[in-house]
C-alpha positions in Angstrom: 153.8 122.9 170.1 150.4 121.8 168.9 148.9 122.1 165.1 147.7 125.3 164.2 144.4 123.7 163.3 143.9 122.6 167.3 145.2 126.1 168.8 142.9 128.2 166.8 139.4 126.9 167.0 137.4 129.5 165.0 137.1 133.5 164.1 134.3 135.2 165.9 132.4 137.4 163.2 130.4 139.5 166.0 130.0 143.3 165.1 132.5 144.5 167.6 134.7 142.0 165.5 134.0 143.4 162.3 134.6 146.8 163.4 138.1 146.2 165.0 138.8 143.8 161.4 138.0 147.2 159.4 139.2 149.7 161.5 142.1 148.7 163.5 143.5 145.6 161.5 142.7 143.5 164.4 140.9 140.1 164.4 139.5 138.0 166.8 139.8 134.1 167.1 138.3 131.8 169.9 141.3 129.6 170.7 142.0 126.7 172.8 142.0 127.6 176.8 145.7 126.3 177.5 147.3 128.3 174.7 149.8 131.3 174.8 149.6 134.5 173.6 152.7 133.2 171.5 151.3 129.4 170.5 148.4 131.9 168.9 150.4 133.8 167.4 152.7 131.0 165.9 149.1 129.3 164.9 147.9 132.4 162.8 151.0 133.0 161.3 151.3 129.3 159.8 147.8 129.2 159.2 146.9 132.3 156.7 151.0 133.4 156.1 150.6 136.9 157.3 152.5 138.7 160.2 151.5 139.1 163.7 152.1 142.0 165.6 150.1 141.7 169.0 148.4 139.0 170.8 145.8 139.9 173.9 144.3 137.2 175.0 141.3 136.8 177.7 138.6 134.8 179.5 135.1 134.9 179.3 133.8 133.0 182.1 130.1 131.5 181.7 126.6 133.2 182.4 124.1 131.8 183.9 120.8 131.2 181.6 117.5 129.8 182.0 115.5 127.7 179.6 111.9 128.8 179.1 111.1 125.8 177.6 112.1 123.4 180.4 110.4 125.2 183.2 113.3 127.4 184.5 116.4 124.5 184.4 119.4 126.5 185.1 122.2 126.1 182.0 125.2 128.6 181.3 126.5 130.0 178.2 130.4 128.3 177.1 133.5 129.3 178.8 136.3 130.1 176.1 139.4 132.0 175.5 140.1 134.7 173.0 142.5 136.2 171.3 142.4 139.8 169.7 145.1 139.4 166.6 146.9 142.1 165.8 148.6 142.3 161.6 151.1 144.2 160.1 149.7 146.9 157.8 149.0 145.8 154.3 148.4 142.1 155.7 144.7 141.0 155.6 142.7 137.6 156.6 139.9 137.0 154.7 137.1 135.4 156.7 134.4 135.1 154.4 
């Protein structure tokens, strides 16, 4: 199994984030693309000492984008995995 520190590769602070952090106890990480739903789980639970309930894990394939500034080059946003955390009740990450 590989480090914690290499599975989990940051927390995504978006607004749908922050609502599901508040709301739901849920929290959501972008992780490495080969990793399981349990290697995350393993990670999250070494890395803050809390208990994991539920893993989902998906892919967000890349969009296509052009840049204004170099006269319509085509680029694409990143291709990534991530993984919606799930945490006992009374168990909290604090991200900030």
């Amino acid at each position: 199994m590989k480090e914690s520190v290499s599975i989990i590769k940051e927390a995504l602070l978006t607004e749908k984030a922050t609502t599901l952090s508040a709301n739901y106890n849920q929290y959501v990480f972008s992780v490495d693309m080969k990793a399981t739903k349990r290697n995350v789980k393993d990670a999250v639970e070494q890395a803050f000492g809390i208990t994991v309930l539920n893993v989902n894990t998906f892919i967000v394939k890349p969009k296509s984008k052009r840049d204004r500034m170099r006269r319509n080059k085509l680029g694409h946003t990143a291709h990534i995995k991530k993984a919606i955390v799930k945490l006992k009740s009374g168990d909290a990450i604090d991200l900030a």
